[in-house]
N, C-alpha and C positions, 0 to 999 in steps of 0.2 A: 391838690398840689402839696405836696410834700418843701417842708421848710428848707430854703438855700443859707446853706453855708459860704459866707464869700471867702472863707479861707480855703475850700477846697474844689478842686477845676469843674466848672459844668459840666464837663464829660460825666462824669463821675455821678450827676444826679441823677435820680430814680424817673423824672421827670421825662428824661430822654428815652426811655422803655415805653411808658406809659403814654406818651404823644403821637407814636406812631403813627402813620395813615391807618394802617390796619387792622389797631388795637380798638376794637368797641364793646359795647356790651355783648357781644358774642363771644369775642377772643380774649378779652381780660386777663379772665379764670387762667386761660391757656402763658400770657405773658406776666402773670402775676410774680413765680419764682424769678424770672430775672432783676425784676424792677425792687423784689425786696433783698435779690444779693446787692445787688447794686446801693440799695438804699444799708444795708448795715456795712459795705467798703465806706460811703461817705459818714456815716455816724463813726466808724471808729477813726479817720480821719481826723475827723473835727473834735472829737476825746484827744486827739496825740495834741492839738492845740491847747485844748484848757488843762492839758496834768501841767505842759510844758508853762505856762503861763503863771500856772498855780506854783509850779517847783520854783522856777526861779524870782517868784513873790515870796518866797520864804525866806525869812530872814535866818532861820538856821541851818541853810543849805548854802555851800559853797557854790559858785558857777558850777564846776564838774561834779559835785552831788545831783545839781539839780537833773543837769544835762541827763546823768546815768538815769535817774529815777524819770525825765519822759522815755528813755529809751528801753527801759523795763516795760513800762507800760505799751511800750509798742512792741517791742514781741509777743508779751504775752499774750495781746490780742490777736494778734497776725493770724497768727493758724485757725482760729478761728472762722477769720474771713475769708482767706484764701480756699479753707476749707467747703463754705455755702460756695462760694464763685464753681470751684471746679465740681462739687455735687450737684449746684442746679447747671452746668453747664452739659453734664454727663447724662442728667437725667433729659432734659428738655431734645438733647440727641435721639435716646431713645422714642420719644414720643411722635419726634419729626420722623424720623425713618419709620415706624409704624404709617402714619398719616401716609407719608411718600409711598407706600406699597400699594394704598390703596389708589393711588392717583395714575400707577404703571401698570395697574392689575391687567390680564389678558379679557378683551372681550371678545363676545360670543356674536357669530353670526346671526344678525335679526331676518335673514332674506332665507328663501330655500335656495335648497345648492345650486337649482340652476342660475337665478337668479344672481346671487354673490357670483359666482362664474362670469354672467356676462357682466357687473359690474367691474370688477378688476380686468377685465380683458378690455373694456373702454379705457380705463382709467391707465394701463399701460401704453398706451400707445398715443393717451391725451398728452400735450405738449403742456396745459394747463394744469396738472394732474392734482400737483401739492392743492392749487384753490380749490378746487372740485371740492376734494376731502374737507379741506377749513370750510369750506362755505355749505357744507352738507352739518358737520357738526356744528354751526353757526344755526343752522333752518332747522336742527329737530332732527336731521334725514337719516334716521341708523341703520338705516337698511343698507345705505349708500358706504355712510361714517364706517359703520362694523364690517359689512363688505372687505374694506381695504385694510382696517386695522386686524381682524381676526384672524387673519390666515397670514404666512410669511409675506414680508416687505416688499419680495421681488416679484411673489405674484399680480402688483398693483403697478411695479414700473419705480416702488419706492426704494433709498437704502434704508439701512436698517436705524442710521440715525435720523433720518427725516421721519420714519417710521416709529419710532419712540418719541419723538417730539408730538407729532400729531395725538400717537396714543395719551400723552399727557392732557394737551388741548381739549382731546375730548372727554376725559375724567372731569380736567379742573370744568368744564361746562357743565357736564351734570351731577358736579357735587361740588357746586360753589362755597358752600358752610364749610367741607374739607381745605380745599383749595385756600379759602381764608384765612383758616387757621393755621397754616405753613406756612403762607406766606408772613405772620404776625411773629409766627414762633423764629422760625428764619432768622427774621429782622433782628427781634429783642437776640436772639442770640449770637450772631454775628457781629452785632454793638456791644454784647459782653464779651465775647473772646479779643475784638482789639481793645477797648477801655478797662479789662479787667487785670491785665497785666501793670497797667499804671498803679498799682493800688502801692506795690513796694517801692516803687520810686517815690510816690506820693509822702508816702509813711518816713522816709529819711527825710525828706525835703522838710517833712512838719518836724520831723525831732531837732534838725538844725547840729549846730556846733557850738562854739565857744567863741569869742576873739582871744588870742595869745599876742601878746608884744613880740616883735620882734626887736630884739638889742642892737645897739652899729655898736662897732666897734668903742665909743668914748660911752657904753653904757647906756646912754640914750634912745631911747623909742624911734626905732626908723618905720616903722610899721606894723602890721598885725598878722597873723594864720588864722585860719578857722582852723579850729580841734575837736573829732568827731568823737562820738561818744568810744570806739573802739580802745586806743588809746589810754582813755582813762579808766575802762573796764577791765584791761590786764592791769592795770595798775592796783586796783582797787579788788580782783583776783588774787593778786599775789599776797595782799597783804591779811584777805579775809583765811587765803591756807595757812599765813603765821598764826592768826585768831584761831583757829580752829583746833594747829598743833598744840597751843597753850589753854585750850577748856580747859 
């Protein structure tokens, strides 16, 4: 188990990849990239906390020096991270769609023609038809199973989506190691594309802002704004183009 930061949201932790039902020592290897994008979105999280903590422990940093200097530190890493997120998201795609191919591949009649013939010509006119089939790929039966999946849909009485469904049924049966690992990779991925867009929200939220007074009218402090680093970064812009014109 990887170390919790309690400054940044559980979602966020590598731990949730790696808990899955489906991740075991089989599919690991296979959810390992999401669990480590995930794990360096939370490391640079919990960095934007100690630079921010550090900057404004310094006593020769003004609040909006400080502010600027965590908010440096958090772009610069961002693309970083952003960058693993959407590389292992792209690649872990490819992998799943490979896997997937083999789960819809066409199978081959195990019966001779006559045979397959009169299975599918039972099986059209069975009221029961869909069970037949699951309960044939359930027993082993591929004479039966293949019968109805290897030749067109209609020949069995099937559409063509009940007829992809089954053909999946009986892949993920006889290639459960396959079957495992999409369903793992699936998982770890479908928990990185919705928690992985959190990371930039995440990352302002840890840079924070400033308080500013606000004045009333007699001068006096009627209350305060938070002031985001933006702000002070055209400020602190304009003055670095005067530095620059006078090297």
């Amino acid at each position: 188990m990887a170390d919790v930061d309690t400054r940044v949201p559980l979602s966020l932790h590598p731990d949730n990849i790696t808990s899955m039902s489906d991740v075991d020592d089989d599919t690991r290897v296979f959810v390992n990239p999401a669990a480590e994008a995930l794990e360096a979105a939370h490391t640079y999280l919990g960095s934007i906390y100690d630079v921010r903590e550090a900057a404004f422990s310094d006593p020769t940093l003004t609040e909006p020096a400080a502010l600027l200097k965590t908010d440096d530190h958090a772009m610069a890493k961002l693309e970083a991270v952003t960058r693993k997120l959407d590389g292992t998201l792209a690649a872990m795609g490819k992998t799943i769609k490979a896997y997937e191919a083999q789960l819809v591949a066409p199978v081959k009649e195990k019966a001779g023609a006559v045979v397959s013939t009169e299975i599918r010509a039972h099986l059209k006119v069975a009221p029961n038809r869909i069970d037949l089939v699951r309960q044939a790929i359930k027993n082993g039966d591929d004479e039966v199973a293949c019968a109805a999946l290897g030749g067109p849909a209609m020949l069995s009485g099937l559409t063509p989506e009940i007829h992809s469904v089954l053909l999946r049924e009986y892949h993920e049966v006889r290639q459960p190691v396959v079957a495992k690992r999409v369903r793992a990779m699936t998982a770890a991925r479908d928990y990185l594309e919705i928690n992985g867009p959190r990371v930039l929200k995440e990352a302002i939220r840890a840079v924070g802002g400033v308080q500013v007074p606000i004045p009333g009218p007699d001068g006096k402090t009627v209350g305060f704004r938070t002031e985001g680093p933006d702000a002070y970064r055209r400020k602190r812009n304009a003055s670095a183009k005067v530095y620059r014109k006078h090297a």
